[in-house]
C-alpha positions as CSV (number, residue, x, y, z in Angstrom):
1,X,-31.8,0.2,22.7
2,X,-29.8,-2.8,23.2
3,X,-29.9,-5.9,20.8
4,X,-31.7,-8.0,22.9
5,X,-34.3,-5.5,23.7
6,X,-34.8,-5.1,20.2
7,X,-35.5,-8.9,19.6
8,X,-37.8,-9.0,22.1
9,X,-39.9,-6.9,20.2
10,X,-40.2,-9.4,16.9
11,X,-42.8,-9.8,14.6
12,X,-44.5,-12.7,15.5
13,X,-45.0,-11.3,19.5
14,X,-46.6,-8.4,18.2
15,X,-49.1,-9.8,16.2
16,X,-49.5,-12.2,19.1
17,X,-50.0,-8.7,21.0
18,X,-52.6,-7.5,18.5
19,X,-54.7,-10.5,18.5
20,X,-54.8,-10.6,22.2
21,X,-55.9,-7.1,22.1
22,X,-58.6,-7.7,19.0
23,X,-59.7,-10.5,21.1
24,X,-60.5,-8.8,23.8
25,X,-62.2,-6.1,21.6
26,X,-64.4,-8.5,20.3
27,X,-65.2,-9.7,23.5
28,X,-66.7,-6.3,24.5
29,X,-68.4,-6.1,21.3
30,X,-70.5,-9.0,22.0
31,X,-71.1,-8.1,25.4
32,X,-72.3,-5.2,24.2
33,X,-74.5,-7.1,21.3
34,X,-75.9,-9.4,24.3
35,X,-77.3,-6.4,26.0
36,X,-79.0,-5.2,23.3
37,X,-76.5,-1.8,23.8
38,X,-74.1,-3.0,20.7
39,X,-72.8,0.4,19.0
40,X,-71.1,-0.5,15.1
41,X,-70.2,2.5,14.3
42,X,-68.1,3.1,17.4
43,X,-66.6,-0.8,17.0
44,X,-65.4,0.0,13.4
45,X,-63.6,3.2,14.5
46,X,-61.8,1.4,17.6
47,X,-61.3,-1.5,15.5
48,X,-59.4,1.0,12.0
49,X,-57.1,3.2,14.9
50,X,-56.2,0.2,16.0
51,X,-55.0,-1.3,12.9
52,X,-53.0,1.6,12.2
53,X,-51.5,1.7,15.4
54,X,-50.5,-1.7,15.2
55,X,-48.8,-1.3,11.7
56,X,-46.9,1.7,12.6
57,X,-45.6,-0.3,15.7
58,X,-45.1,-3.1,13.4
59,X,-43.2,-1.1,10.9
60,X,-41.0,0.4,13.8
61,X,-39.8,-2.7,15.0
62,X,-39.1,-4.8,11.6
63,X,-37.0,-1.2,11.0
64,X,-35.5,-1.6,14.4
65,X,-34.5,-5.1,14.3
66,X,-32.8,-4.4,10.7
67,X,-31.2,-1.6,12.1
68,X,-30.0,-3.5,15.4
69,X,-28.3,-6.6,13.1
70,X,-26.2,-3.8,10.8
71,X,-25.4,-2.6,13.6
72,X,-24.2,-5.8,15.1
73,X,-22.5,-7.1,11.5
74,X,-20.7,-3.4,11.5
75,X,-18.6,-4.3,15.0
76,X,-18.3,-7.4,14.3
77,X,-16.7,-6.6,11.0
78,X,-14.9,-3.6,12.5
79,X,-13.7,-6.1,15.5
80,X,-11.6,-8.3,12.5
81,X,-10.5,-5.0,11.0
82,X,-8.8,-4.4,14.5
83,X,-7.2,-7.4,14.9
84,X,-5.9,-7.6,11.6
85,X,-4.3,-4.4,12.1
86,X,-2.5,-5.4,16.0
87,X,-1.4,-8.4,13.9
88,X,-0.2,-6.4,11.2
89,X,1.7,-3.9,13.7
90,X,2.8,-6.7,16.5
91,X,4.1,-8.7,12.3
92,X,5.6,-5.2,11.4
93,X,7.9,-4.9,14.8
94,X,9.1,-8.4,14.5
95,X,10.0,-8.0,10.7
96,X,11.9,-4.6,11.5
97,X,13.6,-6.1,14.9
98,X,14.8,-8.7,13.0
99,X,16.1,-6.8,10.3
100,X,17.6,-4.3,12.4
101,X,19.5,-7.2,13.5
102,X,20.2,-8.4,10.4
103,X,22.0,-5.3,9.0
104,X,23.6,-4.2,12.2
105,X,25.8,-7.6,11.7
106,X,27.4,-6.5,8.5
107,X,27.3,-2.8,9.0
108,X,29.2,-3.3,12.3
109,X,31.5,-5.2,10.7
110,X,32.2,-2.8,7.4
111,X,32.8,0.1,10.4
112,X,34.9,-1.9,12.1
113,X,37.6,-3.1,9.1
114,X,36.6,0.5,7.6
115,X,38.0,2.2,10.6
116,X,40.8,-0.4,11.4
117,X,42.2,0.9,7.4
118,X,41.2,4.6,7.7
119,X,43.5,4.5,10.7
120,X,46.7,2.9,8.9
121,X,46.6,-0.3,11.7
122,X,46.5,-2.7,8.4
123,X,49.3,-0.8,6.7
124,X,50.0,2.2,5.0
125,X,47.5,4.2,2.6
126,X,47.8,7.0,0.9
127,X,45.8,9.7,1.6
128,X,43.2,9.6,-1.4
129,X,42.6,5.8,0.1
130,X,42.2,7.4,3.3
131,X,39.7,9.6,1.8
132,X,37.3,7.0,0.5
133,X,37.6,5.1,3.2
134,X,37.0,7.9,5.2
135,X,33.3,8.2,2.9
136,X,32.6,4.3,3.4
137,X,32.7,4.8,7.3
138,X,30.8,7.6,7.3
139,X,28.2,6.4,5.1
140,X,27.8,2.6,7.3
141,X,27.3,5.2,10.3
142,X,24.6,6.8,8.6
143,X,22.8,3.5,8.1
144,X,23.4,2.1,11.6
145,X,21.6,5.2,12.5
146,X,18.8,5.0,9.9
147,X,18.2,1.2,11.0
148,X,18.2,2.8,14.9
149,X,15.6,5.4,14.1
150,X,13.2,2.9,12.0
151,X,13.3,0.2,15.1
152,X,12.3,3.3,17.6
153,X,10.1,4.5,15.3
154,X,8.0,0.9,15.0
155,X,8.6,0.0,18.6
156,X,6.8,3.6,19.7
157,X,3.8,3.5,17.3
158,X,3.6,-0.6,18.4
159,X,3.2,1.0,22.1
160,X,6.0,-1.1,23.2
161,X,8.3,2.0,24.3
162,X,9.9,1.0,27.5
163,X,10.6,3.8,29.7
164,X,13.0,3.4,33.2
165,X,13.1,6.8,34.6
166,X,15.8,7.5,37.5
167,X,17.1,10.3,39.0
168,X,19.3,12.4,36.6
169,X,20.3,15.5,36.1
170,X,19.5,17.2,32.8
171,X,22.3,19.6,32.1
172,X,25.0,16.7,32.8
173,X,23.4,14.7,29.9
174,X,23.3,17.4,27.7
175,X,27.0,18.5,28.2
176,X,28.0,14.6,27.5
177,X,25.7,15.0,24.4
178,X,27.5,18.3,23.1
179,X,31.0,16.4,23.8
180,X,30.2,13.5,21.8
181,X,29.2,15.8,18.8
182,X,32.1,18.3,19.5
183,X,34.3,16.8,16.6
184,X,31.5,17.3,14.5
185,X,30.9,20.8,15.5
186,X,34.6,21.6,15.5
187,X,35.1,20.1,11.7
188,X,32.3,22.0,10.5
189,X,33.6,25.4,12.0
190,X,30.3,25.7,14.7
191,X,30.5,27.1,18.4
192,X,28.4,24.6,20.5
193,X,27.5,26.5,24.1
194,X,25.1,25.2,26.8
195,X,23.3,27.0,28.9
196,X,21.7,25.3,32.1
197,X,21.2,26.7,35.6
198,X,21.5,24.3,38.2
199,X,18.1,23.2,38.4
200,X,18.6,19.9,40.6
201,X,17.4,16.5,39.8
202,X,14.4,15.2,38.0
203,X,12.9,11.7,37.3
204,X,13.4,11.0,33.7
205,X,14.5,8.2,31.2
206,X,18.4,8.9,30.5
207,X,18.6,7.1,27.8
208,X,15.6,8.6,25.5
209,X,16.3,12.2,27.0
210,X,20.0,12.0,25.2
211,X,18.0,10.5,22.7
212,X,15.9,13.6,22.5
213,X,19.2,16.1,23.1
214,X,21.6,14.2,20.3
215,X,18.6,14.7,17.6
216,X,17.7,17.9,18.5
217,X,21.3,18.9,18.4
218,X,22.9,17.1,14.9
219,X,19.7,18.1,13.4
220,X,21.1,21.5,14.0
221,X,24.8,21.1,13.7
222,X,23.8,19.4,10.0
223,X,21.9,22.8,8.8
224,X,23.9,25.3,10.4
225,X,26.7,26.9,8.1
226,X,30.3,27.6,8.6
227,X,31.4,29.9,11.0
228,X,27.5,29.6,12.9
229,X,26.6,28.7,16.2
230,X,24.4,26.1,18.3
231,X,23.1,26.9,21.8
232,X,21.4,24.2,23.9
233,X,19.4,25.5,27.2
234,X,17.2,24.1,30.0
235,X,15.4,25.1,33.0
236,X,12.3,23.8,34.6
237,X,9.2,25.1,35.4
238,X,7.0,23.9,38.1
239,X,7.3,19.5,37.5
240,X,8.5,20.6,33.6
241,X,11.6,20.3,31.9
242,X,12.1,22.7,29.4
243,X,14.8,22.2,26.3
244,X,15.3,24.6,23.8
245,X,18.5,24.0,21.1
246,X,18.6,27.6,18.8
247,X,21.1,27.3,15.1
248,X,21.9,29.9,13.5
249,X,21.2,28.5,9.9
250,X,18.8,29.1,7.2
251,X,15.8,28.6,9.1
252,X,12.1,27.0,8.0
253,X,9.5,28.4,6.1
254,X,6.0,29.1,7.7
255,X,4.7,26.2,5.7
256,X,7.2,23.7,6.5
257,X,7.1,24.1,10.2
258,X,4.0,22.6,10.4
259,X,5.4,19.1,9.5
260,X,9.1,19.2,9.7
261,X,7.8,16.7,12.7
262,X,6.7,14.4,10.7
263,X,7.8,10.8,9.6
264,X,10.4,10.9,6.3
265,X,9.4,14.4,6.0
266,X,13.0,15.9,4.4
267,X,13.1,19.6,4.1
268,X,15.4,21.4,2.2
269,X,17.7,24.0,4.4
270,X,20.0,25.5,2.5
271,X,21.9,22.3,0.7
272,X,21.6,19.9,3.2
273,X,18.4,16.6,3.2
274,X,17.9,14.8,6.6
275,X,16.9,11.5,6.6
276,X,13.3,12.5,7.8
277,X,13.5,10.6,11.0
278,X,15.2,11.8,13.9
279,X,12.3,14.6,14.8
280,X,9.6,12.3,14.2
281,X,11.3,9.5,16.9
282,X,12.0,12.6,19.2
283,X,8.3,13.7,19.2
284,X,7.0,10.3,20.0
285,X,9.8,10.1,22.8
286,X,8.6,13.4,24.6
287,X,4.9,12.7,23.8
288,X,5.1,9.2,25.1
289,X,6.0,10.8,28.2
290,X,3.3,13.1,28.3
291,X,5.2,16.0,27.1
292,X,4.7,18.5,24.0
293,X,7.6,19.9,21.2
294,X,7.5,22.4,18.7
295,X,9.3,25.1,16.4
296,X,10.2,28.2,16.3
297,X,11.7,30.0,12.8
298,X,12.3,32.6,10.8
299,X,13.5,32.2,7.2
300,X,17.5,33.7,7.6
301,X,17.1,33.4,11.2
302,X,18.0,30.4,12.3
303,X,15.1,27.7,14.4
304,X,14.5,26.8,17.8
305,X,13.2,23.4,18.7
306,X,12.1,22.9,22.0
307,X,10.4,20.3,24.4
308,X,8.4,19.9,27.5
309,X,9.0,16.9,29.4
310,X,6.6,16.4,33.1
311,X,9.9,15.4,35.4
312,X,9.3,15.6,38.9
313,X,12.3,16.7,41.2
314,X,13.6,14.3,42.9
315,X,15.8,16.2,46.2
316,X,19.7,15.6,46.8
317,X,20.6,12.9,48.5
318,X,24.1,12.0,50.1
319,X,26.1,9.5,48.7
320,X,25.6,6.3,50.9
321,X,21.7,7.2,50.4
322,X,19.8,4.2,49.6
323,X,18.5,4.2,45.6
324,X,14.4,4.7,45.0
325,X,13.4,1.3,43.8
326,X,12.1,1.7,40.5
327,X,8.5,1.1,41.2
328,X,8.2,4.1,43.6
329,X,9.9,5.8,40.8
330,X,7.4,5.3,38.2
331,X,4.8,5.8,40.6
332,X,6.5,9.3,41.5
333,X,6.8,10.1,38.0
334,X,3.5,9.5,37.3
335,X,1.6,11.4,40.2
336,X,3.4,14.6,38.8
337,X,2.1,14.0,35.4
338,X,-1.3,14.1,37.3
């Protein structure tokens, strides 16, 4: 029953009800007294069910109406709760936007001199110099990358994710995404291999899909041992692209695969700690876009994470062929999610 049903029903018009209906009790009663026909006994009883049929209904609606106003009081105070908490989140994205700003200033500038010293441009060093300067670098790039993943991280659960999906192909992304990692690979003694049958074009967000390939892949470069390997493959199935990226180190236990997506969830494999939020940012990033991802592990056996993406093919084109405009794109894109 709506609100104003229920004050429609008050107090006072149902006692205005129950006189109108007493009154016209009454009346009948003295009819019935003129004509000399007047019954008591049947009055009385008419006179008690009614009574108790008018408190119940009484009762019913003073409970009613109570009920109706917590109800009403219990959005209303639910409706502040709500937009204390967009303020909170839209506050939250500003704060970490503009901090992310803040520290990419300096940081940009420790790489820069850091690297323009490592690489002997300022003057000579000698090699322990080179060494520790070689440790400062490394460590500003980790925090450039910690400050990246905290800005997607609150611009995804803010809902302000922008997505601009064109027409790209999958596996030439992911072999630009093994290059840039190669030196790491190659330092830390692993074999990186692809694996990805020509499977055409798709429509798709390049920059969050290498997003979703560079995480997948120095999350497993960083736990794989010496001497290992990493093996990144795709293939697509029906308006699906599937990624799988298999290492060859330790593995997860059973009881950590659960939430090894998770937010500043670091596991330990073997003697290595990630920063606990690369995964988490690559599951919003495929489940943003509809898609699902997932483990696969055995402890001594290496993992597999993988991901399905919805991407719908988009067919070759020649060279001089005009470009979709990116309306009909995200239109496209989303009629194959349907």
């Amino acid at each position: 029953m709506k609100l104003a049903e229920t004050r429609s029903l008050t107090p006072p018009g149902l006692l205005v009800l129950l006189v109108g209906t007493l009154g016209l009790l009454l009346a009948g009663d003295i009819g019935g007294l003129a004509m000399g026909g007047y019954n008591w006994t049947l009055s009385f009883l008419l006179l008690g069910s009614f009574s108790v049929f008018a408190g119940v209904c009484l009762l019913l609606v003073v409970r009613l109406t109570s009920r109706s106003d917590q109800i009403t009081r219990a959005n209303l105070a639910l409706e502040r709760r709500n937009a204390e908490v967009v303020r909170a989140t839209d506050a939250k994205s500003r704060f970490l936007a503009n901090m992310s700003h803040e520290l990419r200033t300096p940081l940009n500038s420790i790489i820069g001199f850091t690297e323009l010293m490592h690489s002997g441009r300022l003057g000579p060093i000698d090699s322990e110099h080179r060494e520790y300067l070689g440790i400062i670098r490394d460590s500003a790039d980790h925090l450039v990358a910690l400050v990246d993943d905290v800005l997607d991280l609150a611009q995804i659960e803010a809902g302000h994710l922008r997505l601009e999906p064109r027409p790209i192909d999958p596996a030439q992304i992911a072999a630009q995404c093994i290059e840039s990692l190669q030196g790491l690979a190659v330092e830390n003694e692993i074999d990186l291999a692809l694996h990805a049958p020509p499977a055409g074009r798709v429509l798709l967000d390049p920059g969050r899909l290498r997003q979703v390939f560079l995480n997948y892949l120095s999350n497993a470069i960083k736990f794989t041992g010496p001497h290992g390997s990493v093996e990144v493959a795709i293939s697509r199935e029906a308006n699906e692209l599937l990624i799988a990226v298999h290492d060859t180190g330790p593995g997860i236990e059973p009881i950590d695969q659960s939430r090894v997506f998770d937010e500043f969830v670091q596991l330990n494999r073997g003697h290595h700690r990630g920063r606990g939020l690369g995964l988490a940012v690559t599951k919003l990033i495929v489940e943003s876009q509809g898609g699902t991802v997932g483990v696969r592990s055995r402890p001594g056996s290496g993992a597999t994470f993988h991901a399905r993406i919805p991407a719908v093919a988009v067919p070759d084109q020649p060279d001089n062929a005009a470009t979709p405009e990116p309306e009909a794109v995200s239109a496209e894109l989303a009629e194959g999610r349907r």
